[in-house]
N, C-alpha and C positions, 0 to 999 in steps of 0.2 A: 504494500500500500504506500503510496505516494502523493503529498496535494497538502492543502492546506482546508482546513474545517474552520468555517465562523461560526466559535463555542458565544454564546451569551453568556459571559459569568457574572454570577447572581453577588450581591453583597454580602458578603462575607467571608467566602474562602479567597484564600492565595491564587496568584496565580499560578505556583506552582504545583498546588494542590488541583489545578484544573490540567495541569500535564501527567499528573498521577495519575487522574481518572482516563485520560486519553490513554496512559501506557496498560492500564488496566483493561481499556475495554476492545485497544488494538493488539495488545499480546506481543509490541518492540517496544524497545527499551529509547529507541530512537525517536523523540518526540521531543519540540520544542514548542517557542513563540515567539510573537512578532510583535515585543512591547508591553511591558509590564501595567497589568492595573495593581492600586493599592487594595487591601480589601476591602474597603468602605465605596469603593467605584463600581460598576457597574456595566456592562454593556461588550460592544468587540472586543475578542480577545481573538487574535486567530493563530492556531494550531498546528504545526508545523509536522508532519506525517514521514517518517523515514527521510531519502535525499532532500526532500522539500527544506530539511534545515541547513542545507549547506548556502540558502540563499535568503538567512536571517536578515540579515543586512542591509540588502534590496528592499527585503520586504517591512523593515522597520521603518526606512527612512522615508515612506511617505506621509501624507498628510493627514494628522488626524481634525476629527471633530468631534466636541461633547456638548452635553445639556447639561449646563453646569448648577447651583443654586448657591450664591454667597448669601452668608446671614451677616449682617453689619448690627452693629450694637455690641459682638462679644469676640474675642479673640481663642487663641487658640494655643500651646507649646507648639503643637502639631501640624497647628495651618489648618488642621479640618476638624471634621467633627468627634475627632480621638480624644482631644480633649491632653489633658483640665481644658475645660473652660468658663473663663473669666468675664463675666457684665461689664461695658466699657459706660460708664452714667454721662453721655454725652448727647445732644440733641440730634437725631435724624434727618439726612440728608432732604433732598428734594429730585420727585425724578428724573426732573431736567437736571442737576446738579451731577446726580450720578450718570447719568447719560455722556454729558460731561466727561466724568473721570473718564469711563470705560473707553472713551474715544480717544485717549492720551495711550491707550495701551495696544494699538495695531501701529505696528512697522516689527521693525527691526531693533531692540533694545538688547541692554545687558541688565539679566535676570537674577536675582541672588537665590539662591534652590533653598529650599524650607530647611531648618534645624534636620530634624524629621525624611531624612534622604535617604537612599541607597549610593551616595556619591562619596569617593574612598576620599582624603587626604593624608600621604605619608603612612598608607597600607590600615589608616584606622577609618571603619565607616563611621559616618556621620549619625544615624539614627539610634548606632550601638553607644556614640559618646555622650549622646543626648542625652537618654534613658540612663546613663551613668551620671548623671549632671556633670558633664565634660564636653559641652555644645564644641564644634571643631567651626573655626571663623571659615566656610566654603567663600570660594572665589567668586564672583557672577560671572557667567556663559553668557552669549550672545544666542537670543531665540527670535522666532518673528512670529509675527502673529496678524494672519491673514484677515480676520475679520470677526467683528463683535458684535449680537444683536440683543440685545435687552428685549426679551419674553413676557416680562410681567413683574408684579412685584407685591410681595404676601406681608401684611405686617404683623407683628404680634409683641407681644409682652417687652416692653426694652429693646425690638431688635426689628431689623425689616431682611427680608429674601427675597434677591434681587435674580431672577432667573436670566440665564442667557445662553446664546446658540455662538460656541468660539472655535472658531476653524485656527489650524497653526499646523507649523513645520514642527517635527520630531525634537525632541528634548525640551519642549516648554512644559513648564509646571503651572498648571490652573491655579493650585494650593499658593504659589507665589503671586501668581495676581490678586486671589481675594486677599490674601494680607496687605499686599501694596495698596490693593483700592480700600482697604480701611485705613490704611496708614493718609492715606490723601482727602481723605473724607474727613479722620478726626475722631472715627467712630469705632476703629478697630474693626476687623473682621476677619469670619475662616469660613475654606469650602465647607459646607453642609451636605452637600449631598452630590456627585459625580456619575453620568453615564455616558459610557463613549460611544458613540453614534456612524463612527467612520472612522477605518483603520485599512490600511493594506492594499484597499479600492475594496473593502467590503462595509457591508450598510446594517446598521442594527435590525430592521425590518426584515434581515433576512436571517439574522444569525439564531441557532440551534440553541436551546437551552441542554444544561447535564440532563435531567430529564428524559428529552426528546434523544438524546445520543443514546442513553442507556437503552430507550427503549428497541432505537434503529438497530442496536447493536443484541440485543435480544432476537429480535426476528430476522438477523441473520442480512440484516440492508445496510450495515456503516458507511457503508462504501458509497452508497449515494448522499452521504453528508461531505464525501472529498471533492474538493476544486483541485480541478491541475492548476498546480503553481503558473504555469507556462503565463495562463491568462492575467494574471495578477502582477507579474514583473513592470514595473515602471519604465521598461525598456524600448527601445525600438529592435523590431523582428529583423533578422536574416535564415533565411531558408539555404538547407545544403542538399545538391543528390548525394545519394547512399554512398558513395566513393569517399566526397567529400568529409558527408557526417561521422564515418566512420575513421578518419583522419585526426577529424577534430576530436572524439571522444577517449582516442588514444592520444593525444597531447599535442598533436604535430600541429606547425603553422603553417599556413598555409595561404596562396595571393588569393584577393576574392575582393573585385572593383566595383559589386552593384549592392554601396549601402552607405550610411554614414558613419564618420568618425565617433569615437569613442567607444563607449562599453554595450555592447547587443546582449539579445537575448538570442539564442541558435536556434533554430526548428530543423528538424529532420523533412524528408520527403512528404509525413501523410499530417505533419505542423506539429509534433509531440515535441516539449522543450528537451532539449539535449544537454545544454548547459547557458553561461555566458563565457562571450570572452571580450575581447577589444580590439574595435578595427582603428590602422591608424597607415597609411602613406600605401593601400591596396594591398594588407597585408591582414589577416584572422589568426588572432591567439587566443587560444583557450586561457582560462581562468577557472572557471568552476563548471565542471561536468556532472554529467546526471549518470551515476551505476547503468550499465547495460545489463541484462537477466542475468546474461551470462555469467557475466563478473559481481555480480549483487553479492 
Protein backbone atom coordinates (compact mmCIF):
# COMPACT_ATOMS: atom_id res chain seq x y z
CA UNK A 1 0.00 0.00 0.00
CA UNK A 2 1.16 3.25 -1.16
CA UNK A 3 -0.63 7.06 -1.11
CA UNK A 4 -1.60 9.31 1.35
CA UNK A 5 -5.17 9.17 3.57
CA UNK A 6 -6.92 12.52 4.76
CA UNK A 7 -7.35 11.06 8.60
CA UNK A 8 -9.63 13.91 10.28
CA UNK A 9 -8.12 14.00 13.65
CA UNK A 10 -10.46 14.48 16.38
CA UNK A 11 -9.21 16.68 19.59
CA UNK A 12 -7.46 15.16 21.51
CA UNK A 13 -5.06 12.54 20.45
CA UNK A 14 -1.47 13.15 19.13
CA UNK A 15 -0.74 13.01 16.02
CA UNK A 16 1.27 10.42 16.52
CA UNK A 17 -1.19 8.48 18.01
CA UNK A 18 -3.11 8.82 14.77
CA UNK A 19 0.16 7.06 12.85
CA UNK A 20 -0.37 4.37 15.48
CA UNK A 21 -3.68 3.78 14.53
CA UNK A 22 -2.74 3.90 10.65
CA UNK A 23 0.22 1.34 11.54
CA UNK A 24 -2.37 -0.72 13.32
CA UNK A 25 -4.99 -0.81 10.85
CA UNK A 26 -2.24 -1.11 7.70
CA UNK A 27 -0.19 -4.00 9.38
CA UNK A 28 3.61 -1.40 8.01
CA UNK A 29 5.45 -0.20 10.35
CA UNK A 30 6.09 2.48 7.55
CA UNK A 31 3.70 5.32 8.20
CA UNK A 32 4.04 8.97 8.53
CA UNK A 33 2.62 12.62 8.20
CA UNK A 34 2.45 15.62 6.53
CA UNK A 35 2.41 18.33 9.45
CA UNK A 36 1.85 18.01 12.99
CA UNK A 37 -1.45 19.01 14.63
CA UNK A 38 -1.36 19.86 18.42
CA UNK A 39 -3.83 17.92 20.28
CA UNK A 40 -6.29 20.40 21.08
CA UNK A 41 -6.42 21.05 16.82
CA UNK A 42 -8.41 19.43 14.86
CA UNK A 43 -9.03 18.63 11.31
CA UNK A 44 -6.35 17.45 8.18
CA UNK A 45 -3.92 15.51 9.16
CA UNK A 46 -2.69 13.52 6.17
CA UNK A 47 -1.01 10.04 6.39
CA UNK A 48 1.66 9.12 4.65
CA UNK A 49 1.33 5.17 3.57
CA UNK A 50 4.62 3.01 2.81
CA UNK A 51 7.00 5.01 -0.05
CA UNK A 52 4.58 7.91 0.13
CA UNK A 53 6.99 9.17 3.16
CA UNK A 54 9.81 9.52 1.22
CA UNK A 55 8.05 12.62 -0.03
CA UNK A 56 7.20 14.35 3.54
CA UNK A 57 8.72 17.24 2.46
CA UNK A 58 6.91 18.10 -0.78
CA UNK A 59 4.11 17.39 0.94
CA UNK A 60 4.49 19.55 4.17
CA UNK A 61 5.56 22.40 2.44
CA UNK A 62 2.28 23.50 1.13
CA UNK A 63 -0.20 25.70 2.13
CA UNK A 64 -2.29 25.23 4.95
CA UNK A 65 -5.74 26.73 6.18
CA UNK A 66 -7.67 26.80 9.43
CA UNK A 67 -10.94 27.91 11.21
CA UNK A 68 -9.27 29.25 13.86
CA UNK A 69 -11.24 30.89 17.38
CA UNK A 70 -9.12 33.40 19.43
CA UNK A 71 -10.67 34.40 22.94
CA UNK A 72 -9.35 37.94 23.82
CA UNK A 73 -9.82 38.97 27.49
CA UNK A 74 -7.55 35.96 28.89
CA UNK A 75 -4.05 34.76 28.16
CA UNK A 76 -2.54 31.76 28.15
CA UNK A 77 1.50 29.89 29.24
CA UNK A 78 0.49 27.82 26.26
CA UNK A 79 -0.96 30.23 23.67
CA UNK A 80 -4.03 28.01 23.69
CA UNK A 81 -6.60 26.62 25.55
CA UNK A 82 -3.89 24.25 27.63
CA UNK A 83 -3.88 26.73 29.91
CA UNK A 84 -3.36 28.03 33.04
CA UNK A 85 -5.35 30.56 32.12
CA UNK A 86 -5.25 33.94 33.21
CA UNK A 87 -8.44 36.80 33.09
CA UNK A 88 -6.79 39.86 31.49
CA UNK A 89 -9.46 42.91 33.47
CA UNK A 90 -9.08 45.19 30.44
CA UNK A 91 -11.91 46.63 28.40
CA UNK A 92 -12.90 44.88 24.84
CA UNK A 93 -11.97 45.80 21.75
CA UNK A 94 -14.38 46.89 18.81
CA UNK A 95 -14.98 44.83 15.77
CA UNK A 96 -13.63 47.30 13.51
CA UNK A 97 -10.62 47.70 15.87
CA UNK A 98 -9.97 44.02 15.63
CA UNK A 99 -10.57 43.83 12.16
CA UNK A 100 -7.98 46.35 12.25
CA UNK A 101 -5.34 44.36 14.01
CA UNK A 102 -5.88 41.17 12.04
CA UNK A 103 -5.03 43.11 8.80
CA UNK A 104 -1.43 44.01 10.34
CA UNK A 105 -0.91 40.30 10.39
CA UNK A 106 -0.82 39.18 6.32
CA UNK A 107 2.46 39.60 4.47
CA UNK A 108 5.49 38.25 5.28
CA UNK A 109 6.62 38.83 9.02
CA UNK A 110 9.07 37.41 11.75
CA UNK A 111 7.19 35.29 14.06
CA UNK A 112 8.23 34.53 17.78
CA UNK A 113 6.85 30.55 18.12
CA UNK A 114 4.94 30.07 21.47
CA UNK A 115 6.87 29.06 24.85
CA UNK A 116 4.93 25.86 24.37
CA UNK A 117 6.84 24.50 20.83
CA UNK A 118 8.39 21.44 19.41
CA UNK A 119 11.37 23.95 18.24
CA UNK A 120 14.80 22.47 19.79
CA UNK A 121 17.59 25.32 20.93
CA UNK A 122 21.11 23.83 21.78
CA UNK A 123 19.42 20.09 21.57
CA UNK A 124 16.92 21.36 24.46
CA UNK A 125 13.11 21.42 23.31
CA UNK A 126 11.29 24.26 24.20
CA UNK A 127 7.86 22.95 25.48
CA UNK A 128 10.11 20.30 27.66
CA UNK A 129 11.85 23.64 29.33
CA UNK A 130 8.61 25.36 29.66
CA UNK A 131 6.92 22.70 31.65
CA UNK A 132 10.28 22.62 33.70
CA UNK A 133 9.85 26.40 34.37
CA UNK A 134 13.05 26.83 32.09
CA UNK A 135 11.08 28.86 29.08
CA UNK A 136 14.23 28.74 26.29
CA UNK A 137 14.35 32.61 24.72
CA UNK A 138 13.24 30.97 20.71
CA UNK A 139 14.56 33.04 17.87
CA UNK A 140 11.48 34.41 15.46
CA UNK A 141 11.27 32.73 11.96
CA UNK A 142 10.04 34.42 9.19
CA UNK A 143 6.29 33.04 8.17
CA UNK A 144 3.61 34.76 5.79
CA UNK A 145 0.43 34.63 5.81
CA UNK A 146 -1.67 34.74 2.90
CA UNK A 147 -4.93 35.91 4.10
CA UNK A 148 -7.20 36.60 7.18
CA UNK A 149 -11.13 36.77 7.38
CA UNK A 150 -12.87 37.56 10.42
CA UNK A 151 -16.18 34.86 10.67
CA UNK A 152 -17.87 36.25 13.42
CA UNK A 153 -17.59 37.19 16.89
CA UNK A 154 -19.08 35.39 20.30
CA UNK A 155 -18.88 37.38 23.60
CA UNK A 156 -19.04 36.18 26.94
CA UNK A 157 -18.05 36.53 30.49
CA UNK A 158 -14.70 38.95 30.43
CA UNK A 159 -13.69 37.73 27.05
CA UNK A 160 -14.90 37.94 23.31
CA UNK A 161 -14.11 34.84 20.39
CA UNK A 162 -13.17 36.27 17.47
CA UNK A 163 -13.43 33.44 14.71
CA UNK A 164 -11.45 33.56 11.47
CA UNK A 165 -10.71 31.77 8.09
CA UNK A 166 -6.38 32.02 7.87
CA UNK A 167 -4.74 30.78 4.97
CA UNK A 168 -0.51 30.77 5.23
CA UNK A 169 2.65 29.14 4.18
CA UNK A 170 4.11 26.20 6.32
CA UNK A 171 5.78 26.81 9.71
CA UNK A 172 3.35 29.68 10.84
CA UNK A 173 1.96 29.33 14.32
CA UNK A 174 -1.91 30.51 14.61
CA UNK A 175 -1.03 30.19 18.70
CA UNK A 176 1.42 33.06 17.95
CA UNK A 177 -0.87 35.31 16.25
CA UNK A 178 -3.64 35.15 18.82
CA UNK A 179 -1.02 36.15 21.56
CA UNK A 180 0.29 38.86 19.30
CA UNK A 181 -3.25 40.20 18.52
CA UNK A 182 -3.85 40.39 22.27
CA UNK A 183 -0.76 41.75 22.94
CA UNK A 184 -1.95 44.70 20.28
CA UNK A 185 -5.23 44.89 21.41
CA UNK A 186 -4.28 45.34 25.21
CA UNK A 187 -6.57 42.54 26.12
CA UNK A 188 -4.38 39.41 26.17
CA UNK A 189 -5.32 36.54 24.27
CA UNK A 190 -4.90 32.45 23.36
CA UNK A 191 -6.13 30.14 20.59
CA UNK A 192 -9.39 28.46 21.98
CA UNK A 193 -10.19 26.28 19.62
CA UNK A 194 -8.05 25.11 16.03
CA UNK A 195 -9.25 23.11 12.92
CA UNK A 196 -7.29 22.79 9.92
CA UNK A 197 -9.33 22.80 6.96
CA UNK A 198 -6.59 22.44 4.14
CA UNK A 199 -3.28 20.72 4.02
CA UNK A 200 -1.31 18.81 1.33
CA UNK A 201 -4.06 20.04 -1.55
CA UNK A 202 -6.46 18.01 0.68
CA UNK A 203 -9.88 19.61 2.15
CA UNK A 204 -11.49 18.96 5.45
CA UNK A 205 -14.96 18.04 3.74
CA UNK A 206 -13.30 15.21 2.46
CA UNK A 207 -11.02 13.86 5.10
CA UNK A 208 -11.96 10.38 6.89
CA UNK A 209 -12.42 10.25 10.50
CA UNK A 210 -10.56 7.18 12.93
CA UNK A 211 -13.89 5.85 12.96
CA UNK A 212 -14.75 5.63 9.39
CA UNK A 213 -10.94 4.06 8.78
CA UNK A 214 -11.40 1.55 11.38
CA UNK A 215 -14.53 0.78 9.83
CA UNK A 216 -13.02 0.61 5.96
CA UNK A 217 -10.43 -1.40 7.32
CA UNK A 218 -12.88 -3.89 8.84
CA UNK A 219 -14.72 -4.75 5.72
CA UNK A 220 -11.65 -5.32 4.08
CA UNK A 221 -11.82 -1.53 1.72
CA UNK A 222 -8.72 0.74 3.27
CA UNK A 223 -7.50 0.81 0.36
CA UNK A 224 -10.08 3.16 -1.08
CA UNK A 225 -9.22 5.73 1.65
CA UNK A 226 -5.49 5.91 -0.22
CA UNK A 227 -4.79 8.81 -2.64
CA UNK A 228 -1.77 8.34 -4.90
CA UNK A 229 0.74 10.66 -3.68
CA UNK A 230 1.55 11.38 -7.41
CA UNK A 231 -1.73 13.71 -7.58
CA UNK A 232 -0.85 15.75 -4.54
CA UNK A 233 2.88 16.62 -5.30
CA UNK A 234 3.06 20.50 -5.78
CA UNK A 235 5.18 19.80 -8.65
CA UNK A 236 5.11 20.17 -12.38
CA UNK A 237 4.75 16.47 -14.26
CA UNK A 238 7.20 14.84 -16.69
CA UNK A 239 6.34 11.65 -18.28
CA UNK A 240 9.13 8.87 -19.38
CA UNK A 241 8.78 5.64 -21.86
CA UNK A 242 9.47 2.41 -20.04
CA UNK A 243 13.22 2.65 -21.30
CA UNK A 244 13.42 5.89 -19.94
CA UNK A 245 11.52 5.37 -16.56
CA UNK A 246 13.31 2.43 -15.88
CA UNK A 247 16.69 4.42 -16.16
CA UNK A 248 15.42 6.81 -13.89
CA UNK A 249 14.35 4.45 -11.11
CA UNK A 250 17.76 2.84 -11.10
CA UNK A 251 19.47 6.37 -10.51
CA UNK A 252 20.87 7.12 -13.90
CA UNK A 253 20.74 10.80 -15.55
CA UNK A 254 19.70 11.02 -18.06
CA UNK A 255 19.01 14.29 -21.29
CA UNK A 256 15.33 14.95 -21.45
CA UNK A 257 14.53 18.68 -23.21
CA UNK A 258 10.54 18.73 -23.06
CA UNK A 259 9.93 20.20 -19.55
CA UNK A 260 10.85 22.91 -17.15
CA UNK A 261 13.66 23.75 -14.87
CA UNK A 262 13.91 22.76 -11.57
CA UNK A 263 12.46 19.91 -9.31
CA UNK A 264 9.52 17.59 -11.29
CA UNK A 265 7.49 15.02 -10.32
CA UNK A 266 8.26 11.73 -12.96
CA UNK A 267 5.39 9.60 -14.26
CA UNK A 268 5.84 6.52 -15.96
CA UNK A 269 4.05 5.54 -19.20
CA UNK A 270 0.22 4.60 -17.81
CA UNK A 271 1.00 8.44 -15.29
CA UNK A 272 1.98 6.35 -11.95
CA UNK A 273 4.44 8.68 -9.89
CA UNK A 274 7.82 7.20 -10.12
CA UNK A 275 9.76 9.51 -8.18
CA UNK A 276 11.08 13.30 -8.35
CA UNK A 277 14.08 14.45 -9.58
CA UNK A 278 15.54 17.89 -11.13
CA UNK A 279 15.65 19.01 -14.53
CA UNK A 280 18.29 21.76 -15.19
CA UNK A 281 20.42 22.68 -18.62
CA UNK A 282 18.36 19.23 -20.75
CA UNK A 283 19.44 17.06 -18.31
CA UNK A 284 16.92 14.57 -15.41
CA UNK A 285 18.37 13.53 -12.06
CA UNK A 286 16.76 11.57 -9.98
CA UNK A 287 16.37 12.53 -6.22
CA UNK A 288 13.69 10.45 -4.73
CA UNK A 289 12.31 7.31 -6.37
CA UNK A 290 9.39 5.24 -5.62
CA UNK A 291 10.36 1.08 -4.63
CA UNK A 292 9.52 -0.93 -7.81
CA UNK A 293 7.40 -4.42 -6.79
CA UNK A 294 10.23 -5.92 -7.50
CA UNK A 295 12.70 -4.23 -5.27
CA UNK A 296 9.88 -3.22 -2.49
Amino acid sequence: MLGVVNLDKPVGPTSHDMVGLMRRLTGTRRIGHAGTLDPLASGVLPILVGAATRFSEELTGGRKRYDAVIRLGQTSASDDAEGPIIAVDAPLPSEGAISDALSAFVGTFEQRPPAFSARKVAGRTAYRAARAGEPIDLPPRTVTVESIEMLGLSPGEGWLDVRIDLRCAPGTYVRSIARDLGERMGTGAHLHALRRTEAAGLLAQDALTPDRLEALAAEGRLADAVRPVGELLPLPAVSLDSDAAWRFVHGASQPYDDGPSGRVKVLDEAGELIGVGSLADGELQPEKVVPQVQGA
